[in-house]
VEXTI-964305 format. One record per residue: residue in three letters; x, y, z of N, C-alpha, C, O, CB in turn. Coordinates in steps of 0.02 Angstrom, whole numbers, plus 50000, padded with zeros to 5 digits. Glycine has a CB too. Example, Ala and Ser with C-alpha at 12.3 -4.5 7.8 and 13.67 -1.06 7.14 Angstrom:
BEGIN
ALA506604971650390506154977550390506604983550390507124983450423505654977650452 SER506424988850354506844994750357506455000250394506705005750402507044997050286 
# end
This chain:
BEGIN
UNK529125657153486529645653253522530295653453483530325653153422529415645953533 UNK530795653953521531605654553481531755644653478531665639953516532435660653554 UNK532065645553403532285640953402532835639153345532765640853286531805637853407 UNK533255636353363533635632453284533655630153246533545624353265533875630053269 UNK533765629853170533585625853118534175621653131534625623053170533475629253046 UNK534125615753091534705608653113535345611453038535265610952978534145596453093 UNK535755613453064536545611353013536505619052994536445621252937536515603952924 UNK536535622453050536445628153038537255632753060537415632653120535745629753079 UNK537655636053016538385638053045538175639853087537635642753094538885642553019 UNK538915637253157539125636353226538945644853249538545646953291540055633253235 UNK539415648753201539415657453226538465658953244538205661453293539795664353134 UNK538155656253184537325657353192537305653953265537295657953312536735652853124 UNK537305648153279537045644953318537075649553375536595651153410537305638853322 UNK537865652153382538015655353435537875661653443537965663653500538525654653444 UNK537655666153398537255671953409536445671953439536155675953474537255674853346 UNK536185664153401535355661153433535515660853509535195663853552535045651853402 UNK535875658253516536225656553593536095663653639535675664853682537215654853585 UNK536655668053612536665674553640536035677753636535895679053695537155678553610 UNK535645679453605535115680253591534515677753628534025681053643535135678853543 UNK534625671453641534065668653687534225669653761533745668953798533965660853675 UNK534705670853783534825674753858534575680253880534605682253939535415676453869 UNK534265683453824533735687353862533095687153854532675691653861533815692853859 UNK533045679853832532365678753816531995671653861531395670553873532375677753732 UNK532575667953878532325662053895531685661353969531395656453992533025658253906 UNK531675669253991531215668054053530875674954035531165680154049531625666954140 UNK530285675054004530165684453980529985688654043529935694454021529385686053919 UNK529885688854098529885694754140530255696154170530715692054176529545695654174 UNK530305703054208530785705354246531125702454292530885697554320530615709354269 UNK531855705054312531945701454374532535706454402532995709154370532165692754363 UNK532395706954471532875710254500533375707854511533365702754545532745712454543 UNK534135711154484534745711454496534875707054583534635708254638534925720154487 UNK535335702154560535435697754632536205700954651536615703654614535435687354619 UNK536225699254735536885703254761537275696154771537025691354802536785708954843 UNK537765696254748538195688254752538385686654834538525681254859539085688454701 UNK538345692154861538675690754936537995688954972538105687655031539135698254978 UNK537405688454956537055685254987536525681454969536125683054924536935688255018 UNK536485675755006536275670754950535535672254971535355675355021536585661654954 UNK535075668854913534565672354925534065665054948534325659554954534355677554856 UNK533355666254958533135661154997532265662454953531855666454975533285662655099 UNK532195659654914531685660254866531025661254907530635665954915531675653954817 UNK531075653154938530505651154963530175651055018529685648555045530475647454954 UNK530795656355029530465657455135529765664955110529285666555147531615663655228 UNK529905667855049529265673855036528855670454990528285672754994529505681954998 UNK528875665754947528565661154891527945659654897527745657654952528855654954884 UNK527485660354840526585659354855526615652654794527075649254771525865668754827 UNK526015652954785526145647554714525935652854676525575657654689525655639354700 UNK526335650454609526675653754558525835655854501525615650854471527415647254521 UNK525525661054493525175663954453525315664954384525695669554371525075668554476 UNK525035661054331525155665854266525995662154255526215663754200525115676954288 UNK526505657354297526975656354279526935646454286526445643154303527475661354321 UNK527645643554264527545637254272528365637354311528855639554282527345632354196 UNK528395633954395528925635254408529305628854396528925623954399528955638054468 UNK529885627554384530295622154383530965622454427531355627054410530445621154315 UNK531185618054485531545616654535532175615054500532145609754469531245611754579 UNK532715617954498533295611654492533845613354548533985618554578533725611254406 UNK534115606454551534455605154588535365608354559535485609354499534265597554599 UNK535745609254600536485610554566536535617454518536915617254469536685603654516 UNK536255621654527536115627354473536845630954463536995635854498535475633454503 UNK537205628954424537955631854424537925633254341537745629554294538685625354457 UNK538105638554343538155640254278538275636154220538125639054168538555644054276 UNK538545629554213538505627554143537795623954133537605622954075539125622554124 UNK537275621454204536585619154210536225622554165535855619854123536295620054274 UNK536365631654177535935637254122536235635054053535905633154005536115646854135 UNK536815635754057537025635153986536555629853950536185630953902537815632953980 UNK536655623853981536305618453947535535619953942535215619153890536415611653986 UNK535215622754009534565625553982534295628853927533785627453894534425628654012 UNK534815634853919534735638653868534805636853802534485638953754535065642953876 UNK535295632353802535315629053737534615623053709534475620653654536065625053744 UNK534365622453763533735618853744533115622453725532615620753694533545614853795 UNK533305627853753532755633153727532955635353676532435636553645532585638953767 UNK533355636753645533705641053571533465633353531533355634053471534895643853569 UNK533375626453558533495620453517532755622753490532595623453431533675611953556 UNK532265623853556531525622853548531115616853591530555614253591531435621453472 UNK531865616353634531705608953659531335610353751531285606453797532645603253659 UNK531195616053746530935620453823530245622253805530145626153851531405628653847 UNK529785622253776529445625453749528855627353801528275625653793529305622353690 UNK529135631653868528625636353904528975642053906529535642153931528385634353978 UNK528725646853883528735653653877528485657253938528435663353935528355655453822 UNK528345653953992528145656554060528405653854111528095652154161527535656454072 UNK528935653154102529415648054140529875652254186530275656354164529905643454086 UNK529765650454274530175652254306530625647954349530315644654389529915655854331 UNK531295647154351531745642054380532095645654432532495650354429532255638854329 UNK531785641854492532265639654554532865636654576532805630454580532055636954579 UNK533275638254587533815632254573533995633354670534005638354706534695634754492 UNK534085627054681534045625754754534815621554764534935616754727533255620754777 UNK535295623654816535825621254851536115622754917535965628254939536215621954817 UNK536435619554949536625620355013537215623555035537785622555014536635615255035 UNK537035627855082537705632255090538325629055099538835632355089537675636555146 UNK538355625255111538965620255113539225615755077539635611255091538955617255151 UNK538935617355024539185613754949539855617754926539935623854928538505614754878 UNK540225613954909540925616254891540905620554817541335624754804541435609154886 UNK540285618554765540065624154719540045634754747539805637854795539205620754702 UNK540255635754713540365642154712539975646354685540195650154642540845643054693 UNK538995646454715538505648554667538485655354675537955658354677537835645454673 UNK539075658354680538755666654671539135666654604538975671654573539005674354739 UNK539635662554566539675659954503539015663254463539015668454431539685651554507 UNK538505658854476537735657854463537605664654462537535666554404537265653454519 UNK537565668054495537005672754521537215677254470536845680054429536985675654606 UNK538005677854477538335683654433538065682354354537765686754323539265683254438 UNK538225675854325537955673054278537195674954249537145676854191538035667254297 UNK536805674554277536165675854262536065682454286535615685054253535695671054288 UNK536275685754325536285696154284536905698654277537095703854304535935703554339 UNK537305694254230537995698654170537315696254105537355699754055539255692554155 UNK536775691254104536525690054056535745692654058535285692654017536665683554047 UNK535785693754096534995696254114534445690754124533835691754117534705700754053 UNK534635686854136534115681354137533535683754202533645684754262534555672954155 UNK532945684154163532205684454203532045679454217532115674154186531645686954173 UNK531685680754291531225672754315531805667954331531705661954321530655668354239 UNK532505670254361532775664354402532775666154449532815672254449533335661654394 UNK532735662954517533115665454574533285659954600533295654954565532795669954620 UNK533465659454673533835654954711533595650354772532985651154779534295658554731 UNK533705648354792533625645054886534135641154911534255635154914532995639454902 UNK534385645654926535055641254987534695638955067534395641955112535875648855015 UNK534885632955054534535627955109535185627855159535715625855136534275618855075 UNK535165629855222535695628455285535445627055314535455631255359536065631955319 UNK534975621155332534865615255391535285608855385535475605155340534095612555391 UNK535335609355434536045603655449535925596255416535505593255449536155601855545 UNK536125593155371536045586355348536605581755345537095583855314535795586555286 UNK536645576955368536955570155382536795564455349536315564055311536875568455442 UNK537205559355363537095552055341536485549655390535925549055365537825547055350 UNK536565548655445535945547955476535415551755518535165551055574536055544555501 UNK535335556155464534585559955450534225560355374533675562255354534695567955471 UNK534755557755346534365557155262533775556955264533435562055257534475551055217 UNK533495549955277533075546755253532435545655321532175540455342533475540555221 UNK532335551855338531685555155381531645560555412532145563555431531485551855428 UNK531095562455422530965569755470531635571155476532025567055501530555569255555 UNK531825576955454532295580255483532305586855480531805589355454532795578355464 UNK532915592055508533125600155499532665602555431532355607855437534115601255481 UNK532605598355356532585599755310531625600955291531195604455264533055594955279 UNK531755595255330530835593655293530365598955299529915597755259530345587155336 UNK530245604355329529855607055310530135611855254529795611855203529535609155361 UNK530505614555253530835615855182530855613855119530855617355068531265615455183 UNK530895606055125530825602055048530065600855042529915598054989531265593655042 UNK529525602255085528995602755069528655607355047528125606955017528815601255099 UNK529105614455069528725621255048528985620254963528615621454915529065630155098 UNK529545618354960529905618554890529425613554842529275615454785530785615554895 UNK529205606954867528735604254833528025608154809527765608854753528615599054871 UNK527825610654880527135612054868527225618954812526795620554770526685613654949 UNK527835622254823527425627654782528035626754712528315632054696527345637354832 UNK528185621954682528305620254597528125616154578527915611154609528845619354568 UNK528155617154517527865610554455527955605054432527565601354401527875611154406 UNK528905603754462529325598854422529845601354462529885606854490529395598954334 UNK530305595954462531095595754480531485592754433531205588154402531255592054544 UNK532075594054418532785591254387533275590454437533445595254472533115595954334 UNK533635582254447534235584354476534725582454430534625577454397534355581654541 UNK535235585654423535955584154356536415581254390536405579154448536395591254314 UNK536825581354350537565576254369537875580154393537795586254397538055572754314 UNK538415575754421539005578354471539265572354492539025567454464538785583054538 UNK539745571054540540065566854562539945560654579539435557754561540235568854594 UNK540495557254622540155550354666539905552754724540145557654753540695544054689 UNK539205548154753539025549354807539365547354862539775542854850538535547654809 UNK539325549254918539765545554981539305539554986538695540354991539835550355064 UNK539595533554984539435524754994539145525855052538545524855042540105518454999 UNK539215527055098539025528655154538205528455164537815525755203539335534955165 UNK538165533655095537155532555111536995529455055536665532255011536545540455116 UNK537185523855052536745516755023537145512655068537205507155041536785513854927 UNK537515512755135537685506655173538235502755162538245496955184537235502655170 UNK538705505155128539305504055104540005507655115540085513755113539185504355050 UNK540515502855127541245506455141541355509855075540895510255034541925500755159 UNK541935512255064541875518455019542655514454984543175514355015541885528555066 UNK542555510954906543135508554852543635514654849543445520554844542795506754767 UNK544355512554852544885516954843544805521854760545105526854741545615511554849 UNK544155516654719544185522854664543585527654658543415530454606544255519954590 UNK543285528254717542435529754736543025537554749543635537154755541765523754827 UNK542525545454749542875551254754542305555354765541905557754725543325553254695 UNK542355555754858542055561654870541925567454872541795569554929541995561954887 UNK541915572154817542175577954829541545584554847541645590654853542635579154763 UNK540855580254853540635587954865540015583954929539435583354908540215593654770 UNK540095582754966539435579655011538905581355031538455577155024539525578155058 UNK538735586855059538425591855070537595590455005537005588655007539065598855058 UNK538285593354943537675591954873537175585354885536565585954886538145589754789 UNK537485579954894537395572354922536765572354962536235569554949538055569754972 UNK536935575955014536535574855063535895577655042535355574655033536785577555123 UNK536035583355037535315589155035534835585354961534225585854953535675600555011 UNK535315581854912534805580754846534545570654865534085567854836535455582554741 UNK534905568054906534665561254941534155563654982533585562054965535225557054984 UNK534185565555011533625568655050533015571255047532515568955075533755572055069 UNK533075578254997532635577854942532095573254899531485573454892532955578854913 UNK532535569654879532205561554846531825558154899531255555854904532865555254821 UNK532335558754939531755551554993531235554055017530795549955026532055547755070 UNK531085560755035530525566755042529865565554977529245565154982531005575555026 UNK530325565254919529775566354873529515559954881528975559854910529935568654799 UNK529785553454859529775546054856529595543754888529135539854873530155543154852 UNK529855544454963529905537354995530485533454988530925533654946529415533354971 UNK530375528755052531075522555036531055517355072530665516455120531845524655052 UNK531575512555047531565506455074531825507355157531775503455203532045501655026 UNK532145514955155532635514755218531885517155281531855518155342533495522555207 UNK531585517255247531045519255309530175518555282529815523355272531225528755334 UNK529985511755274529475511055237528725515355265528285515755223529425503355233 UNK528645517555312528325522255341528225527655335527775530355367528425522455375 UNK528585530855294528705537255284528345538355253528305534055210529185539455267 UNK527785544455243527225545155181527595552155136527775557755154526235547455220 UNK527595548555071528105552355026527515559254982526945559154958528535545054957 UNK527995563954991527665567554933527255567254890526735570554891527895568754904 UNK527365564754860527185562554781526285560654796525765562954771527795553654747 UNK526405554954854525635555054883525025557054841524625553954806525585559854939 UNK525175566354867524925569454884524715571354795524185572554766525245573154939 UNK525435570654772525475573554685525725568754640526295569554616525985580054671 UNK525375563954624525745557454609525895559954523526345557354490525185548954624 UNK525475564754498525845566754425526435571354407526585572654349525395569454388 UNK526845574454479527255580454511527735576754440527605570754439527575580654618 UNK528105578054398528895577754362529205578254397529185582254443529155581754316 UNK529745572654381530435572354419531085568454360531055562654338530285566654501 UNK531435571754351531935570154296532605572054341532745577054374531825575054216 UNK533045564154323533565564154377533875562154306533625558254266533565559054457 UNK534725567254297534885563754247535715561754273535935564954321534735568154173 UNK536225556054237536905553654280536725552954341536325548554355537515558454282 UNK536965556654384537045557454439536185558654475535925556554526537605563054441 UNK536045561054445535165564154468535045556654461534755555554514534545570954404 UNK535085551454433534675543454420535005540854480534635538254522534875537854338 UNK535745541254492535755536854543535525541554605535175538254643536485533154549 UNK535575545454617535135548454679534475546854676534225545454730535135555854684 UNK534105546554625533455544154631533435535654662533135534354714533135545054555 UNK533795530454623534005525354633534315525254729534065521154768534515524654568 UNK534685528554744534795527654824534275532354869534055529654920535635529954844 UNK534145536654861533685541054892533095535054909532825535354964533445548154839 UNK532955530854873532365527554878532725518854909532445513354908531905528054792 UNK533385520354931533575512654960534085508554903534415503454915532745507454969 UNK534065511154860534635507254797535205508054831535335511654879534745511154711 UNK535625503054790536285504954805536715504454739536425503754686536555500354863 UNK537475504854742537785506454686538325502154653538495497954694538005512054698 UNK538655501554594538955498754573539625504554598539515510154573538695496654506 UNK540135504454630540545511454617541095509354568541435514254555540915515154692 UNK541255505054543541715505054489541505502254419541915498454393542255501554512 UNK540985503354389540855494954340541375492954295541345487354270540185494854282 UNK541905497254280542465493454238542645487354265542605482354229543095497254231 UNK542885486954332543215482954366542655479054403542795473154416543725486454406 UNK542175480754419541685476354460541175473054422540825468554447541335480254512 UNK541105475354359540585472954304540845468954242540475465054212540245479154275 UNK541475470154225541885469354152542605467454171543035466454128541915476954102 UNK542735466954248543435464854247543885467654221544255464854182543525460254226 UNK543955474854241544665478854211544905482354261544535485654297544585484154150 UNK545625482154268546145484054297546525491554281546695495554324546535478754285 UNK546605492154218546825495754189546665500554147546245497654112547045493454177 UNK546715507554119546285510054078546615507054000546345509653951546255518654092 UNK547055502653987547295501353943546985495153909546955493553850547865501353957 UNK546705491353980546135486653962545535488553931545325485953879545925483754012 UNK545255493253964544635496253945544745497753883544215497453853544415502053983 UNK545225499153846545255504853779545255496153723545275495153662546315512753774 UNK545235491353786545345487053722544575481453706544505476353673546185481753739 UNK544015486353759543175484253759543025488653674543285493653647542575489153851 UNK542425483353650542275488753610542075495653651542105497353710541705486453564 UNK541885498653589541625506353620541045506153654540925509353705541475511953567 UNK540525500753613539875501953665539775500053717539205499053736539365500453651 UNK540515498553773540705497353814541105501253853541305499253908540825493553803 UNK541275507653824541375513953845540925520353886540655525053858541525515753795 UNK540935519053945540185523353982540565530353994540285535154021539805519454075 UNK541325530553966541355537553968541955537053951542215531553963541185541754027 UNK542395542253920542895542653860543555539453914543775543553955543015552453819 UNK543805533753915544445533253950545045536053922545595535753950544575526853959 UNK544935538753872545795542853851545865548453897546425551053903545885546853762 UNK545075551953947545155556453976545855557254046546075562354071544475557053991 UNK546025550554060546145549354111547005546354102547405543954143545565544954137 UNK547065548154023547905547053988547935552553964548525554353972548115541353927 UNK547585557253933547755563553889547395570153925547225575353898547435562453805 UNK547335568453987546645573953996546815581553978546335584853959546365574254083 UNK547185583553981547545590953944547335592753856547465598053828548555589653944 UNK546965586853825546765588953755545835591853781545325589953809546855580453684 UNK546165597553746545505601653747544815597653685544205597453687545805610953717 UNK545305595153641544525590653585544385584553615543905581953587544705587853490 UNK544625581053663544205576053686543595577253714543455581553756544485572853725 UNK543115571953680542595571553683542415569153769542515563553791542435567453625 UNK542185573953799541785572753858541375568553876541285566053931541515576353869 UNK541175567853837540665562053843540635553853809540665555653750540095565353819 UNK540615549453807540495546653737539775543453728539425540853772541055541053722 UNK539635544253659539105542453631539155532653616539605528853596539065547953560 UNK538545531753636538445522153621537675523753629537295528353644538865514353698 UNK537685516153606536685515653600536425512653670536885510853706536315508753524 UNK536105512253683535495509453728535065505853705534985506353644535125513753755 UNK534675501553739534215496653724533665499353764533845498053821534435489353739 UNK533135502153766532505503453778532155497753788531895493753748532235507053733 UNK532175498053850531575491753850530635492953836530305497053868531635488453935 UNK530415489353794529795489053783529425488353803528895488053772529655487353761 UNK529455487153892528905487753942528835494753955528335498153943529025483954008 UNK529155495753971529345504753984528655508053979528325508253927529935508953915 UNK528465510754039527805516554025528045523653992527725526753950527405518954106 UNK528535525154014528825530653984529005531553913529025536853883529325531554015 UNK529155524353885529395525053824528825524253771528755525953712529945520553815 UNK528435520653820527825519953762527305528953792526815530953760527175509053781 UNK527455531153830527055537653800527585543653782527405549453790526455540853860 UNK528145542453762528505545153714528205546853635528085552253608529035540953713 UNK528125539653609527815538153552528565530853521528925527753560527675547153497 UNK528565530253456528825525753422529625527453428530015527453381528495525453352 UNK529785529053496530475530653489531125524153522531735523653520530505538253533 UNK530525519753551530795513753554531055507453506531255502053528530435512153583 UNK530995509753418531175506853387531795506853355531825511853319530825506953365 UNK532255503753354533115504853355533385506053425533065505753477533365511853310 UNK534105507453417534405509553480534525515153496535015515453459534885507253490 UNK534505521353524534425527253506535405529153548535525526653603533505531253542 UNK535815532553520536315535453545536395538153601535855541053606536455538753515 UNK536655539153645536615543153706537065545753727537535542053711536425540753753 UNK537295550853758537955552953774538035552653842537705555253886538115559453750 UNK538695548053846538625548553954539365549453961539785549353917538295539054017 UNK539445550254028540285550454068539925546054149539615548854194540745562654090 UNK540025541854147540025538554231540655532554215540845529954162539035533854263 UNK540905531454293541185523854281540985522054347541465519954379542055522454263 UNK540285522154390539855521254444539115520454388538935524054341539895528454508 UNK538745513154421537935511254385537425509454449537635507554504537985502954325 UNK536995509954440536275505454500536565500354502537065498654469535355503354476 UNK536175496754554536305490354574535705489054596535175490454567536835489054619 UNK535805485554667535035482554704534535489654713534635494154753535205478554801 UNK534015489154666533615495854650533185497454721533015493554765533035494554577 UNK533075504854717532685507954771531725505654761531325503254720532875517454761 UNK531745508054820530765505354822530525510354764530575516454759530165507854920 UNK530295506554731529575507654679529875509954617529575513754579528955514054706 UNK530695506654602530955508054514530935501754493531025496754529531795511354494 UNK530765502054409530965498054384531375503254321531335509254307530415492754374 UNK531795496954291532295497354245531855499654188531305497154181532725490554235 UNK532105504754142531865504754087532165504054024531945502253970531615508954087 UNK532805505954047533315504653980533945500854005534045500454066533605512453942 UNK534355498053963534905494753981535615496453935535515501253898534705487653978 UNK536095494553930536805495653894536475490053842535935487553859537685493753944 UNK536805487753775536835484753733536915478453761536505474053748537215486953694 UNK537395477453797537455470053842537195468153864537185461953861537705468453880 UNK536635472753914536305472353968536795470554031536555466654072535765467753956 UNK537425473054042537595473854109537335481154158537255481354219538375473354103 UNK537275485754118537255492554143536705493354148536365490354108537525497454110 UNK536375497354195535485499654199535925507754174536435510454194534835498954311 UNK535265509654106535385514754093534905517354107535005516954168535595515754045 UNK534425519754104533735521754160533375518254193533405512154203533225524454137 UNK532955523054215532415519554281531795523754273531785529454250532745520554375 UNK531265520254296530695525154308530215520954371530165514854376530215526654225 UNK529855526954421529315524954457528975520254447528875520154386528955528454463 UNK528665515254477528255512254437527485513554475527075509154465528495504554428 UNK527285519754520526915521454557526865526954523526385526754485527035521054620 UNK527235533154519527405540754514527485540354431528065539254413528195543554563 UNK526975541154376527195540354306527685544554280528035542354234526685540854264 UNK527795551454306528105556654286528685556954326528895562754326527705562354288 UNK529075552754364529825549754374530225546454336530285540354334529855546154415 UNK530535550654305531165546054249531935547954282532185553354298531155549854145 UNK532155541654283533015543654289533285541254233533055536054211533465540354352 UNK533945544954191534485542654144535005545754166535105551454185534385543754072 UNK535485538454156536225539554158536435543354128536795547854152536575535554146 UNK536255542654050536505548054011536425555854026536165557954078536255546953953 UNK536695560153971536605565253974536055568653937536385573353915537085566853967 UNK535495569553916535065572653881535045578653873534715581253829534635571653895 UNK535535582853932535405589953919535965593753894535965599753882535175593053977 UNK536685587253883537085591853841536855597053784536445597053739537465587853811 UNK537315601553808536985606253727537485605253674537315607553620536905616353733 UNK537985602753676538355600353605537945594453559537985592453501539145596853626 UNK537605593053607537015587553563536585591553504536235588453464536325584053625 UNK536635597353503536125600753459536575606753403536385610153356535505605253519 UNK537465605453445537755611953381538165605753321538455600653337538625620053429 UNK538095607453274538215604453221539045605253198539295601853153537715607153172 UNK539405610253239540035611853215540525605953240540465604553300540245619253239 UNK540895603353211541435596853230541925599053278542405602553262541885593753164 UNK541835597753316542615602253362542885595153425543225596453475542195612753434 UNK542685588653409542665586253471543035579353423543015578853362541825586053519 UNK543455572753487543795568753446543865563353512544125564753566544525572253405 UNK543605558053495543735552353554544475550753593544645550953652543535545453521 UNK544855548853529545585547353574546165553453530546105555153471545915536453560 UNK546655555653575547095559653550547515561053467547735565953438547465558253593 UNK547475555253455547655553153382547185551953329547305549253275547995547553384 UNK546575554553353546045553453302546365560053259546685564953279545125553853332 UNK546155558253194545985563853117545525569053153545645572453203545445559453034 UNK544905568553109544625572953082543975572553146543665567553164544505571652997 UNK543925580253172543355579053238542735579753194542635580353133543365585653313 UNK542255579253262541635577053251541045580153278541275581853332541635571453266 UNK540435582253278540135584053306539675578853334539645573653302539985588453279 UNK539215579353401538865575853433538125577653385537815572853364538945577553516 UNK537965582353374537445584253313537445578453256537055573753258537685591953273 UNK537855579253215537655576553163537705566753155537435562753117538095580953113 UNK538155565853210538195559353260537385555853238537145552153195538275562153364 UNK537135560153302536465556953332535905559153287535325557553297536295559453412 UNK536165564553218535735565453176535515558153105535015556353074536025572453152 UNK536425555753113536325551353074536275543553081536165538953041536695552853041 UNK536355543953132535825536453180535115536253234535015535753294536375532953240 UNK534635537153166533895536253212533795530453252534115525253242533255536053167 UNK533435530853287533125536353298533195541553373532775543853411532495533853289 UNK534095542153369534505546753418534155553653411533815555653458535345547253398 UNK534195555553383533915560453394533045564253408532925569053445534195561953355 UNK532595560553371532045560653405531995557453456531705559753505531605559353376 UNK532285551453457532185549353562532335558053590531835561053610533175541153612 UNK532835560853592533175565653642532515569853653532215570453706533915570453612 UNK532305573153579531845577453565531205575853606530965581053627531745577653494 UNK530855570553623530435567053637530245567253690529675568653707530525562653625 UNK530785565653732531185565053813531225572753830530975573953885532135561053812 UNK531445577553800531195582053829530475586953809530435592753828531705584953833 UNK529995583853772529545586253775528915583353785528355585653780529595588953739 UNK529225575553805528695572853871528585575353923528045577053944528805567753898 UNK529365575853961529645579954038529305586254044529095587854099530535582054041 UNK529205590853982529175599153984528315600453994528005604854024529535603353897 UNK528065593253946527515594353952527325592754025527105596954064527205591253903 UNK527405587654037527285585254127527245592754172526825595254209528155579554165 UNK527855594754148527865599854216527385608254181527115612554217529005601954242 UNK527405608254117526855614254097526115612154147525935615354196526635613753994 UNK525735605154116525225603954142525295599954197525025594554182524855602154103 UNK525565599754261525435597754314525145602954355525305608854353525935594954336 UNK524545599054407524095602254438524505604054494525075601754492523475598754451 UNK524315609054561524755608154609524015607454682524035609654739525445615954608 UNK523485603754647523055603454679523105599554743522615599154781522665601954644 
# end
């Protein structure tokens, strides 16, 4: 298995990097044509001799971050083939993707562009989609959905805040939809969900993937928490919360033209100690572990069958969620799959006038137990989806 030693020079890191692009999926794969999107699972059997994994949003920096978890060591199936599933009418530009994974050669990816028509009111039952999100269930191991935008308010039952920003719906629809397929929901308690059938199936929703899990299943949303949670008006207010009150860098939104601001910002979390997930992690619930996020949207009134598992330091913010039916359902706000979480080189700086940058590596290296939580988290998830049955 390829992997990285920790505090290892950036140039190394980035040759492991390069290096693992033609390794991260070991068999062949035929050259994809960008002008046509391809449709995985309309020829798809279940997967022999491989372990398949679903994700949602497959746009080239998704691989990046993959790949970097595999160079980490933090992927550890060597028979791993990824699907990455989106809708033709997503404003993403996935022949991006396609080109991406053969300029690099990546084996064992391919695609499924879904064009059945989805709406606000068809989400959440039988619809254009469903037999589709069922072939996609029945024949993989695990799903990921990642971050991206605000959802349209619309599907959790809500007018839409002048700072709420719809920019890709489509994505919205097809990955809400999705969810309530696998899940179930409050919006239609009748519905017999997926999972049913595979109640140990993995499902890792991370930012944006948590609150889709969270509404897909009937939640609804906080869309501003500066102002709706903490009472701020201004980003000038905000800069004057401590930091662990920072759910994502506000200098972005006064300086956004500096290339070293930090994308993300790092604060701790509180793990709660009921948590099924955290207790079959192992002892990673002891301290606060670092996390790196960008939202200024949180949960609210939760979907059928989550409970809370982690919280902000305050406890205003739900920072994850998990099933409490489905054991192998986790959502986090945060980000877990950044890959700057794992390069050690300093190149990054919270507000414009900071000194000397920093790396997210040596950050979360030197406040445990940040960094084995991360490690942990993804090789609970990896294991789930290696050994899940598809019986």
């Amino acid at each position: 298995m390829f992997r990285f030693r920790s505090r290892i020079p950036v140039i190394a890191v980035l040759a492991l990097i390069s290096a693992a692009l033609g390794m991260l999926f070991p068999t062949a794969a035929a050259a994809q044509n960008p002008s046509a999107p391809e449709r995985f699972f309309d020829a798809a059997s279940a997967p022999k001799n491989l372990v398949r994994l679903v994700i949602f949003y497959p746009a080239p920096n998704t691989f990046r971050h993959l790949l970097a978890l595999k160079a980490e060591g933090l992927l550890p199936i060597d028979n791993l083939e990824i699907v990455g599933v989106y809708h033709v009418k997503e404003r993403t530009d996935y022949r991006e993707s396609v080109r991406f994974i053969r300029d690099n050669k990546l084996a064992d990816v391919h695609f499924h562009a879904v064009s059945a028509e989805l709406g606000i009111a068809s989400l959440y039952k039988d619809n254009a989609a469903s037999a589709e999100f069922r072939k996609i269930f029945d024949l993989s191991d695990g799903i990921i959905f990642f971050g991206g935008p605000d959802m349209p308010p619309a599907a959790y039952g809500e007018e839409t805040d002048f700072r709420t920003i719809v920019e890709n719906p489509y994505r919205h629809y097809l990955e809400l939809s999705m969810i309530f397929h696998l899940l179930g929901g409050g919006q239609n308690p009748d519905f017999k969900a997926f999972l049913e059938d595979r109640p140990d199936y993995p499902v890792l929703g991370i930012c944006l993937g948590m609150q889709s899990l969270w509404v897909g299943t009937g939640g609804t949303m906080i869309q501003d928490l500066w102002s709706e949670v903490y009472g701020k008006t201004t980003v000038e207010d905000v800069l004057a919360l401590p930091r662990d009150e920072w759910h994502k860098n506000p200098y972005e939104m006064i300086a956004p033209h500096d290339p070293a601001l930090a994308p993300y910002m790092l604060h701790p979390v509180r793990l709660l100690p009921e948590s099924r997930v955290w207790k079959a992690m192992g002892p990673v619930s002891d301290g606060f572990p670092l996390v790196a996020s960008s939202h200024h949207q949180a949960a609210d009134a939760p979907g059928k069958g989550f409970a809370v598992a982690a919280r902000s330091m305050d406890g205003k913010i739900i920072e994850a969620v998990e099933h409490e039916r489905y054991s192998h359902v986790l959502g986090v706000q945060f980000h877990p799959e950044f890959r700057k979480l794992w390069d050690p080189a300093p190149e990054f700086k919270i507000g414009p006038d900071d000194g000397a940058l920093f790396s997210f590596r040596t950050v979360i290296e030197a406040r445990p137990p940040s960094f084995e939580f991360h490690k942990r988290l993804w090789s609970w998830f990896f294991a789930a989806v290696r050994d899940g049955s598809r019986e």
